[in-house]
FILO-694716 format. One record per residue: x, y, z of N, C-alpha, C in turn. Coordinates in nm, 4 decimals. Example, Ala and Ser with C-alpha at 12.3 -4.5 7.8 and 13.67 -1.06 7.14 Angstrom:
n.east|n.north|n.up|ca.east|ca.north|ca.up|c.east|c.north|c.up
1.3190|-0.5690|0.7800|1.2300|-0.4500|0.7800|1.3200|-0.3300|0.7800
1.2850|-0.2250|0.7080|1.3670|-0.1060|0.7140|1.2900|0.0030|0.7870
END
This chain:
n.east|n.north|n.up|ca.east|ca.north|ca.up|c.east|c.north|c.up
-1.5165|-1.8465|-0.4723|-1.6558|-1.8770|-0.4980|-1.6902|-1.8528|-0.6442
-1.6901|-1.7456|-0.7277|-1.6485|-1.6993|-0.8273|-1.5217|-1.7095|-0.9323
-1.5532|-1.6927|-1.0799|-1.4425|-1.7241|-1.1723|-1.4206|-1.8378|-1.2071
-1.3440|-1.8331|-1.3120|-1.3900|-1.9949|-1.4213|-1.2914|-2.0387|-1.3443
-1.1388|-2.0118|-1.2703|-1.0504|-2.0918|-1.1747|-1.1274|-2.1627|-1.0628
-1.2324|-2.1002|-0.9870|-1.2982|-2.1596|-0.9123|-1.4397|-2.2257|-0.9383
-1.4451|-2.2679|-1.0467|-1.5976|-2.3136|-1.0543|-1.6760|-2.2656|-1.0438
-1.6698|-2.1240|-1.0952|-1.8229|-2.0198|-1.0805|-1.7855|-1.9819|-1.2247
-1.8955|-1.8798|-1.2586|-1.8964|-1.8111|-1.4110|-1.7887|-1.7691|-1.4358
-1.7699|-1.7519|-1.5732|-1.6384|-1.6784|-1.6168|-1.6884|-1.5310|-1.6479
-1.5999|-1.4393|-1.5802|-1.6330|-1.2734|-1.5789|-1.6807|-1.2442|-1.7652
-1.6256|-1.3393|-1.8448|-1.6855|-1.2993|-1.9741|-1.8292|-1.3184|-2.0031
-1.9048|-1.4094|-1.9105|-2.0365|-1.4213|-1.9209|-2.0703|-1.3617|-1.9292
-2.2057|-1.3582|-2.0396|-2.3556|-1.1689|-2.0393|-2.4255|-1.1891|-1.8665
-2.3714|-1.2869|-1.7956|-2.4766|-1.2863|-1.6755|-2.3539|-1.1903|-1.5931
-2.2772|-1.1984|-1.6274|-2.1832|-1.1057|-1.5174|-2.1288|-0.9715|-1.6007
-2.2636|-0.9199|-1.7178|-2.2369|-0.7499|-1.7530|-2.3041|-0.6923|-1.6748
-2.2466|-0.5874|-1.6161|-2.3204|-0.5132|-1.5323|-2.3473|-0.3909|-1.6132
-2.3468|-0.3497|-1.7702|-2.3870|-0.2506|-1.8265|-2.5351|-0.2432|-1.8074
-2.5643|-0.1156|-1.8006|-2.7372|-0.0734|-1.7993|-2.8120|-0.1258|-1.6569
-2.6972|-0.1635|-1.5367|-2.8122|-0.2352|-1.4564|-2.7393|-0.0709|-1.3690
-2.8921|-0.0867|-1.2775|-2.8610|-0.0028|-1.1725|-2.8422|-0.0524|-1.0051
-2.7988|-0.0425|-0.9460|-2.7626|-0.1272|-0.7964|-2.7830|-0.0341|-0.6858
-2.8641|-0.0640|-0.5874|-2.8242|-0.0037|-0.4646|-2.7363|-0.0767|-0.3678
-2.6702|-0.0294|-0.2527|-2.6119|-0.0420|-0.1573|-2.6344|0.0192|-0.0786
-2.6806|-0.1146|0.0785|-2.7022|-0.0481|0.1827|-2.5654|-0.0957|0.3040
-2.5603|0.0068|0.3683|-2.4052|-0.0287|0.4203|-2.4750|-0.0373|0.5954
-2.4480|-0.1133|0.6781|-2.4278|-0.1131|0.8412|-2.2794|-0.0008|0.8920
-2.2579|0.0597|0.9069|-2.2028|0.1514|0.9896|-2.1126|0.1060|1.1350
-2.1766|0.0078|1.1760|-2.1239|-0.0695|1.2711|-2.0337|-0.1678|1.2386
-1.8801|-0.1448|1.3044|-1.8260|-0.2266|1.2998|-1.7722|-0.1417|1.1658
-1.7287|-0.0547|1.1531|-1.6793|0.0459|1.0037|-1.5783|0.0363|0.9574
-1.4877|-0.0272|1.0098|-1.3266|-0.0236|0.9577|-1.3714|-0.1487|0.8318
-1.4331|-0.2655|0.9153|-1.4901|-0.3554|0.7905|-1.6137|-0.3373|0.6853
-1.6878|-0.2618|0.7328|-1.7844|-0.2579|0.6392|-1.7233|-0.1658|0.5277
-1.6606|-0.0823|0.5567|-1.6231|0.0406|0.4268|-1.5477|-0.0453|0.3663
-1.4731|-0.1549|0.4087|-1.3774|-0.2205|0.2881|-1.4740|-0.3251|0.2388
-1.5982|-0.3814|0.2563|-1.6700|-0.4583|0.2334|-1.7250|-0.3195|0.0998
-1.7434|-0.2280|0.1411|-1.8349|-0.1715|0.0349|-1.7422|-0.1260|-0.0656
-1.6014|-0.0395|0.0078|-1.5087|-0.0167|-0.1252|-1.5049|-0.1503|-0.2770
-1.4989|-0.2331|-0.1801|-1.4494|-0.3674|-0.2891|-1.5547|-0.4158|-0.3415
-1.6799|-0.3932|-0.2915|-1.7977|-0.3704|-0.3801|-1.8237|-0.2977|-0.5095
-1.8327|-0.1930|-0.4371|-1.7934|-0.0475|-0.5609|-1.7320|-0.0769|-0.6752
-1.5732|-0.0975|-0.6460|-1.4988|-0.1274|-0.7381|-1.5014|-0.2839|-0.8491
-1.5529|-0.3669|-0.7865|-1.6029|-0.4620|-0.8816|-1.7011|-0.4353|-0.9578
-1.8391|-0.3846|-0.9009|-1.9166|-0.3446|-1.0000|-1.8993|-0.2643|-1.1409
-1.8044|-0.2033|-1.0927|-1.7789|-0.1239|-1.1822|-1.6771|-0.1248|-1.3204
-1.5953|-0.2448|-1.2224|-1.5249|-0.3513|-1.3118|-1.5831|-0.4491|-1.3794
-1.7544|-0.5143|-1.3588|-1.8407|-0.5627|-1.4139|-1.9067|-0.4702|-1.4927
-1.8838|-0.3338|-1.5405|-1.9353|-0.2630|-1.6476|-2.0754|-0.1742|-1.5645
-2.0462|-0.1893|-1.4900|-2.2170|-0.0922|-1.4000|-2.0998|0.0909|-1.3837
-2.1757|0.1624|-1.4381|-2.1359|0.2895|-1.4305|-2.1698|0.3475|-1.2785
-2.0564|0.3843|-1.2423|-2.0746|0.4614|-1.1088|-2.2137|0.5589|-1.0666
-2.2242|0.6169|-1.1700|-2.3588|0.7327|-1.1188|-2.4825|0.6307|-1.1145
-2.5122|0.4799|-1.1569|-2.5831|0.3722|-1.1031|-2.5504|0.2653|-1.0602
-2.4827|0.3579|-0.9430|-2.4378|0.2831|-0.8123|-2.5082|0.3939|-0.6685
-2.6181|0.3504|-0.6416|-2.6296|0.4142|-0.5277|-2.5703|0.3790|-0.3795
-2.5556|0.4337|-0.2636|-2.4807|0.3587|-0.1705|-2.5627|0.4102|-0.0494
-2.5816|0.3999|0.0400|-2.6235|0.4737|0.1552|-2.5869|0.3792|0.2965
-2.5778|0.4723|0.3816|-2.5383|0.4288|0.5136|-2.6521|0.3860|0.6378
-2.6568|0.3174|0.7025|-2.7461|0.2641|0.8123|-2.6759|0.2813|0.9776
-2.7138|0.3052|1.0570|-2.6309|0.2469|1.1636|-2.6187|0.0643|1.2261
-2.6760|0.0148|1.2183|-2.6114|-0.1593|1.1886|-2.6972|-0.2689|1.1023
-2.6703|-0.3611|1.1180|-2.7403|-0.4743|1.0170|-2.9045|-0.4965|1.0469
-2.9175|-0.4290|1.1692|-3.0902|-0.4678|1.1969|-3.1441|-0.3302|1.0874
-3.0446|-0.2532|1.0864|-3.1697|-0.1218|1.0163|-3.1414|-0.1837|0.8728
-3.0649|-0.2403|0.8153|-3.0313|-0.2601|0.6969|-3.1281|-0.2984|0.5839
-3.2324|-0.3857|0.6763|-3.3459|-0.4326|0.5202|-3.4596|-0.3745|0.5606
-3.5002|-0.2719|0.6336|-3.5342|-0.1464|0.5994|-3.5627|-0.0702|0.4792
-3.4081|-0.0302|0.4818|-3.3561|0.0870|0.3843|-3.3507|0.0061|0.2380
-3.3255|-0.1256|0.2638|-3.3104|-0.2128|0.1610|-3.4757|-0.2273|0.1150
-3.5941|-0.2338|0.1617|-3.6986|-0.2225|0.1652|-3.7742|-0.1156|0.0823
-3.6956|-0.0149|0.1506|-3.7541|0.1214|0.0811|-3.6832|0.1371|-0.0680
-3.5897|0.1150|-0.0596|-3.4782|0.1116|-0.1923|-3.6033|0.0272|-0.3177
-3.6001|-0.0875|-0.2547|-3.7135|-0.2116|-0.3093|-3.8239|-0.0956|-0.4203
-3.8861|0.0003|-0.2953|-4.0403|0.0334|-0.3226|-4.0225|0.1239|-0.4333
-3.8706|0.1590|-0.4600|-3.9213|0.2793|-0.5566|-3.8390|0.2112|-0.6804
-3.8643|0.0929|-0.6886|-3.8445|-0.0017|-0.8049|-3.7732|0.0779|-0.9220
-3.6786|0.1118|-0.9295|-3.5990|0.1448|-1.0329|-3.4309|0.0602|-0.9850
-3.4405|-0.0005|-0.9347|-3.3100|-0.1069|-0.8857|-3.3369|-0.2098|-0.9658
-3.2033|-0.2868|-1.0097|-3.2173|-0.4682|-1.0977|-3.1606|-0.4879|-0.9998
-3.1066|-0.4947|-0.9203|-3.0615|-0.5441|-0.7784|-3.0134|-0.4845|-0.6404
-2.9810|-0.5301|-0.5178|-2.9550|-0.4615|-0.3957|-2.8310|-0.5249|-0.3239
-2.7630|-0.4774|-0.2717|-2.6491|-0.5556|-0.2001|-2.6556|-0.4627|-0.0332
-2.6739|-0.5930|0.0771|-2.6801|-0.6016|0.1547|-2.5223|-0.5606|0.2484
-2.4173|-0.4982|0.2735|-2.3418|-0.4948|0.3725|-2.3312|-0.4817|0.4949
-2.2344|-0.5728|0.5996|-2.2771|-0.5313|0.7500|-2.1666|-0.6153|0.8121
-2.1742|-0.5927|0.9331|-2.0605|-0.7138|1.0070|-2.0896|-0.7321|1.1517
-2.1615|-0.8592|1.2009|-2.1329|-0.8589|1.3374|-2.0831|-1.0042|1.3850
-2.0035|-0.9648|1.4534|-1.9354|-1.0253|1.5753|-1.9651|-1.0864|1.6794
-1.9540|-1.2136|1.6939|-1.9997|-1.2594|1.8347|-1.9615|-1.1945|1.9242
-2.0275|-1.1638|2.0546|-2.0120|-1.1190|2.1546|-2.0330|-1.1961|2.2608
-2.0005|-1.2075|2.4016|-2.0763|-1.3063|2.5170|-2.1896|-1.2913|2.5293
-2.2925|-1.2404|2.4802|-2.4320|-1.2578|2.4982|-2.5375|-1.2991|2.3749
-2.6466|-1.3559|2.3695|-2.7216|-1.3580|2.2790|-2.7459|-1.2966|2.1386
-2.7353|-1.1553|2.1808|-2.7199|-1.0800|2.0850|-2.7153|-1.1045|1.9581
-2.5665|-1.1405|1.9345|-2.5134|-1.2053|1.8107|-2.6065|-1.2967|1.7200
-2.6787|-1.4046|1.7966|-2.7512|-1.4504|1.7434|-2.8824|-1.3774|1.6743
-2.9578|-1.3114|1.7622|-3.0781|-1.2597|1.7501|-3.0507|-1.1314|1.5948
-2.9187|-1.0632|1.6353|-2.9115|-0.9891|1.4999|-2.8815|-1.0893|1.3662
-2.7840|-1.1321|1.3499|-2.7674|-1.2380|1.2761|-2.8491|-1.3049|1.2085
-2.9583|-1.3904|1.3046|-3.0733|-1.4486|1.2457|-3.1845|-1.3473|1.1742
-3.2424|-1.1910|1.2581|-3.3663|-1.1727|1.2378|-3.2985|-1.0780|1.1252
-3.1336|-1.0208|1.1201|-3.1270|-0.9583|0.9684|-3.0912|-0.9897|0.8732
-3.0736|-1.1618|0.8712|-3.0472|-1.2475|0.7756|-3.2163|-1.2900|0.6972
-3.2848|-1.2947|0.7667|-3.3944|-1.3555|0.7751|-3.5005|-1.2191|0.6627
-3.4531|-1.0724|0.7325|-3.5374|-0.9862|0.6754|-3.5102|-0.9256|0.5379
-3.3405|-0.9645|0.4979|-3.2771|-0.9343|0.3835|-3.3659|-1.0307|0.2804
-3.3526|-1.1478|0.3430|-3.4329|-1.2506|0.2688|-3.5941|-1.2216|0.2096
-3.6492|-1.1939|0.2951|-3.7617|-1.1389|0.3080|-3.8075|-1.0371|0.2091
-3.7523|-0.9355|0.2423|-3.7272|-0.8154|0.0905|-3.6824|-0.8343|-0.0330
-3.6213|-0.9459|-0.0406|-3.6196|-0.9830|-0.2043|-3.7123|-1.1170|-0.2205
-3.7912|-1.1701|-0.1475|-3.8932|-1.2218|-0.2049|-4.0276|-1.1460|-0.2309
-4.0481|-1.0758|-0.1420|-4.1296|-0.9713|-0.1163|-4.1514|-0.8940|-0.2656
-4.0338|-0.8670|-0.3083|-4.0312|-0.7353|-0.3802|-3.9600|-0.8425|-0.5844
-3.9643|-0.9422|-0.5407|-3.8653|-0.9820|-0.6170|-3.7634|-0.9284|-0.7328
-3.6776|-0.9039|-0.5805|-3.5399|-0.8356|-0.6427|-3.4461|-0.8955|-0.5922
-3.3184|-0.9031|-0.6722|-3.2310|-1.0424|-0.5836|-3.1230|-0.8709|-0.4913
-3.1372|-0.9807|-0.4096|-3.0417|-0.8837|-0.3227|-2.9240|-1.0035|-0.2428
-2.7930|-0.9295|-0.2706|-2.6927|-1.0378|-0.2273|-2.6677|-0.9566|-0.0785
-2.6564|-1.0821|-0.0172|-2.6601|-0.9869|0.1183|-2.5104|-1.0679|0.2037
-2.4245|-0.9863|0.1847|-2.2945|-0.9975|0.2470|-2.2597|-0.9193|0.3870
-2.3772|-0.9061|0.4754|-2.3743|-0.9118|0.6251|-2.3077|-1.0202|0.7258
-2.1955|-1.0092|0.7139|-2.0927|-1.0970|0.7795|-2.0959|-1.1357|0.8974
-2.1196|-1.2758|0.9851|-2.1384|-1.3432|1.0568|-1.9772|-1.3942|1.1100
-1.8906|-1.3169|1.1564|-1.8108|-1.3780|1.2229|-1.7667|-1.4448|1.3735
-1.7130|-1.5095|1.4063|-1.6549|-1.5141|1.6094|-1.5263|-1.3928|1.6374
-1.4838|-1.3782|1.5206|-1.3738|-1.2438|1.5571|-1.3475|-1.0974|1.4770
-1.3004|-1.0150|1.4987|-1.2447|-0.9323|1.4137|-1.1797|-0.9933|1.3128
-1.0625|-1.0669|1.3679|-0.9661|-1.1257|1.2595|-1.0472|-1.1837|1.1027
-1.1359|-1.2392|1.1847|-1.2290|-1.3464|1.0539|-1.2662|-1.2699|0.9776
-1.3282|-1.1430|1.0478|-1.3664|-1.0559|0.9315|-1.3171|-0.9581|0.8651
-1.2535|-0.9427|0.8864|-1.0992|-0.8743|0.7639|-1.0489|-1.0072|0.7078
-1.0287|-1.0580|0.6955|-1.0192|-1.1641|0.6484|-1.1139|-1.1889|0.5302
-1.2487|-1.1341|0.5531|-1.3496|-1.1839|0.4507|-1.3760|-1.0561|0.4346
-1.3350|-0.9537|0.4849|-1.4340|-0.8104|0.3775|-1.4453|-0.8205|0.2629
-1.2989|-0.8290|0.2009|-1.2835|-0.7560|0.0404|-1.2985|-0.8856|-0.0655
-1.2944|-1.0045|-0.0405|-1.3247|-1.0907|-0.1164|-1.5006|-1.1005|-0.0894
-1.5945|-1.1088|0.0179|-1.7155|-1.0855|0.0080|-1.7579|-0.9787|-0.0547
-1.6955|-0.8402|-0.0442|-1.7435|-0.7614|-0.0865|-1.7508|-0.7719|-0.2541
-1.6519|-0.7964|-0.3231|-1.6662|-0.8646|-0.4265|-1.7496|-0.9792|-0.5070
-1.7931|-1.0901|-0.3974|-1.8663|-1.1495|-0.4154|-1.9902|-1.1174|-0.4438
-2.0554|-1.0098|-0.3309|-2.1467|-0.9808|-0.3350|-2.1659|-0.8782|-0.4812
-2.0953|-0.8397|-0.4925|-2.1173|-0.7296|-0.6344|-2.1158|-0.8436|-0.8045
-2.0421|-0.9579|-0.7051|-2.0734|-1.0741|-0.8687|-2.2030|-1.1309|-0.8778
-2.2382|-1.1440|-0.7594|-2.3987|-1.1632|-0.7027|-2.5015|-1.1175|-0.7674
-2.4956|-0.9842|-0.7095|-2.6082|-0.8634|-0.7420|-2.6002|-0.8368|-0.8712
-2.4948|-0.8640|-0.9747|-2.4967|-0.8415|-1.1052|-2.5473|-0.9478|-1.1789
-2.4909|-1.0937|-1.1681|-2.5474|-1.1949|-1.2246|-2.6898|-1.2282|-1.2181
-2.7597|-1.2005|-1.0466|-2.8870|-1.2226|-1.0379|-2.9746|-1.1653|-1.0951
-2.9455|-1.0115|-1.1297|-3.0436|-0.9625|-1.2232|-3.0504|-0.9696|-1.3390
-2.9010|-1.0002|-1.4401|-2.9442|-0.9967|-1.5601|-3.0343|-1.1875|-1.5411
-2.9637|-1.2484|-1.4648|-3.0679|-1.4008|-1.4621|-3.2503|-1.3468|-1.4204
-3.2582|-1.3000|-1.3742|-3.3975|-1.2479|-1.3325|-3.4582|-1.1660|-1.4754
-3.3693|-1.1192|-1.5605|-3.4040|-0.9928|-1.6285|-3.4521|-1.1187|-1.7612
-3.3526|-1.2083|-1.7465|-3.3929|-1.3171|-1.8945|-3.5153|-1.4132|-1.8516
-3.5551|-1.3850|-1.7447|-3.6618|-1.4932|-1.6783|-3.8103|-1.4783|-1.7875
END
């Protein structure tokens, strides 16, 4: 999705320095074997985008419905240039899947119009486990090229 090989920015861009920005991270808990590698590989890109660890906040939720919440509150005490969303659910045989999916896709959204703060929200929508190991550590990455580019683009607005 990312990188001048794939037709996204080249990491030398000023839109992808992450010096001087500060980031939160809110993590889902559910489903943990993937979300911690969704957030490790977060972490570590940001930081490889020049964002200093001690402004990197991170905090934990128990699943993707509490997530834009905390992402909410993060919002209110406006010292964030951006937010990154983590989470993972899984279809299951019942409705469920949908109803989380939609209403915490929907509320991530919500909180960065609300608050206008870009928040990349890499709450993973898969049919299996497999799919989503599969996509942790390259989303998680994504999302940290995300949350960095959108704010310095927001910051030059």
């Amino acid at each position: 999705m990312f990188g001048a090989d794939k037709g996204g920015v080249d990491a030398n861009d000023t839109r992808m320095n992450g010096k001087k920005l500060k980031i939160g991270i809110v993590q889902a808990r559910f489903n943990a074997s993937v979300t911690d590698a969704l957030a490790l590989a977060c972490k570590a890109e940001l930081v490889a985008l020049g964002v200093a660890e001690k402004d990197i906040d991170h905090i934990t939720v128990p699943g993707a419905l509490e997530v834009p919440v905390a992402l909410q509150a993060m919002a209110e005490k406006a010292n964030y240039d951006a937010l990154v969303a983590l989470g993972c659910i899984i279809r299951g045989e019942t409705y469920h899947f949908e109803l989380v999916a939609n209403e915490s896709g929907a509320a991530v959204t919500r909180v960065a119009l609300d608050y206008q703060l870009p928040i990349a929200n890499a709450i993973l929508t898969t049919e299996d486990m497999p799919q989503a190991v599969a996509r942790q550590e390259e989303k998680g990455r994504d999302a940290a090229r995300v949350a960095v580019e959108m704010a310095n683009l927001l910051e030059s607005l």
